[in-house]
Structure formats: C-alpha cells, structure tokens
N, C-alpha and C positions, 0 to 999 in steps of 0.2 A: 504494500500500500504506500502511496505517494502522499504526505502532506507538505506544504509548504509551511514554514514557518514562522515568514513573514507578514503573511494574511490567512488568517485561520480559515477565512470563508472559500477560497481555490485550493480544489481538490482536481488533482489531474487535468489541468489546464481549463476545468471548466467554473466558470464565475457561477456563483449561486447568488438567488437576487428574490427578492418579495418573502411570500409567507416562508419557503423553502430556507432564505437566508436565516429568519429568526427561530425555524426550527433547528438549521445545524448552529446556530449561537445556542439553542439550549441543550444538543444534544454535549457539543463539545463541553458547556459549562461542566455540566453532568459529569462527564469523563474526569475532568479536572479534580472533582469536587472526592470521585471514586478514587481518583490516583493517589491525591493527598493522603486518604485513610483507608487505603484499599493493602489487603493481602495479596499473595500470589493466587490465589482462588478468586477473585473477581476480575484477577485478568482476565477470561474468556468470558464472563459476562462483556466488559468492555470492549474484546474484538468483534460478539455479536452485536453488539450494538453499534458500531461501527460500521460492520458488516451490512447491518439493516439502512442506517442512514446513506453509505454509498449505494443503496441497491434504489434505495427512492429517490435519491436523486437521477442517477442512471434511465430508472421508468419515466421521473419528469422531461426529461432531458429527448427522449428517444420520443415520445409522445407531441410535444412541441417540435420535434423533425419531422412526425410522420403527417401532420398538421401542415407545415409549410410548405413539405413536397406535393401532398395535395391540392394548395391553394395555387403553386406553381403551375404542377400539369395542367391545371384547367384555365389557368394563366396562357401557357402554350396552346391548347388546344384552340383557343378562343383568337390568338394572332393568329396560328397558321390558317383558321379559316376567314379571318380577316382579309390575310396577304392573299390568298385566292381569290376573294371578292375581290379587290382593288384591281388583281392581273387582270383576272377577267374584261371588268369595265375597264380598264387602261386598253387593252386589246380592242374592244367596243368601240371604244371611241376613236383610237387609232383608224378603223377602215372606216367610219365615219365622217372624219375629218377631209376639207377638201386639200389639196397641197398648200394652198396660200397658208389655209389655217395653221398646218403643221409648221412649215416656213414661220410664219408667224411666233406659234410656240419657242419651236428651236432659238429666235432670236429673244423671247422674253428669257428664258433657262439662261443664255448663255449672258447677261447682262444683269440679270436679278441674282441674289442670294437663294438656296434655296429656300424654298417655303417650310416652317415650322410642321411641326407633324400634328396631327390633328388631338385636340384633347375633347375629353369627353361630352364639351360646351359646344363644343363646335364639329360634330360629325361629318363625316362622308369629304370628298375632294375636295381639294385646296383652290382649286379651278376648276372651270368648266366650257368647254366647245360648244359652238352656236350649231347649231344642227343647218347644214346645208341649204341652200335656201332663204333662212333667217338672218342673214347679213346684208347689210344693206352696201352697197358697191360705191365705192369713194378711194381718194388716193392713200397708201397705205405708205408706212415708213422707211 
C-alpha cells in the first residue's frame, strides 16, 4: 500500500474530495487514534480497515469513470451523426450551387477568417446558398 505522507488525503495518485475526503479524514483519525494505544493485535483490524477505505474509494472512483465514459460515447455518437448531416447538406448544396455562387464562396473562405463553429444558440450552417434562380443578376466583385 502506497501512502503519501505529505497529504494524508492522496492515496495512489488519486485526490479524494467531498463527502469521501471527510470520510478518509475520519477513517485515518481513527487509525491514529488505534496506533497510539493499539497492541500488535489490532494491527489487522487497522489493515482491514484500510483495506475497506481503499476499496471505497477504488468503487467511487471506477463508478464516476464509468459515468463519464458514458456521457462521452453519446457525446461521440451524437457528432459523428452530426458531421454526417453537415457532409450531406454540404454535398447538397455543392451541386446546387451555380459556379458564380461557388466562385463566389471560394473568394469569401479565402478572404474571411473562418467562421466560429456553431453553438447550441445558434444551430445549423454558418451560411447559406440562394437557390438558383433567387438571385437577382447585377455586377459582382
């Protein structure tokens, strides 16, 4: 078993924090309190209990991973079918588009910064294409 000795609460590199911190502050008190007046007979009391406190910590610990990798996955799951929407309609709009418009495009991308990524205030494309037809003919830049 690994403790550090300069912070009683990091145990094998992992920080203990909230209710978990005040329970290993009471368990260590505890140990303290057995060692001061403790025989060689309540040392394995004190390694099960030691025993017990890294084991709950260990379940907290594994429990709050198996927690975030879930919120992850559905995390990924929910871009990658995002980024297929976007290809899609980017493809869409591609044959769509007349060359002027493209032309067009290309010279805003290659002049502007590109555009911020959309947050959740503000959904779906940063721009959008006039549908062939709905532009109205004048001299262009």
């Amino acid at each position: 078993m690994f403790l550090q000795t300069e912070d009683p609460m990091r145990v094998r590199g992992v920080r203990v924090q909230g209710h978990d911190e005040m329970a290993m502050k009471l368990l260590f008190w505890e140990l303290e309190q057995h060692l001061k007046s403790s025989s060689g007979a309540s040392v394995v009391a004190i390694d099960n209990k030691i025993e017990q406190a890294m084991d709950l910590v260990k379940s907290h610990l594994m429990y709050a991973v198996r927690e975030e990798v879930e919120v992850l996955k559905e995390q990924i799951k929910e871009l990658i079918e995002r980024n297929s929407q976007l290809e899609q309609e980017n493809t869409l709009l591609k044959t769509l588009a007349s060359p002027e418009q493209m032309a067009q495009f290309q010279a805003q991308v290659q002049t502007t910064s590109p555009p911020a990524a959309p947050t959740a205030a503000t959904p779906g494309p940063a721009c959008t294409i006039a549908q062939p037809g709905s532009h109205t003919s004048g001299p262009s830049a």
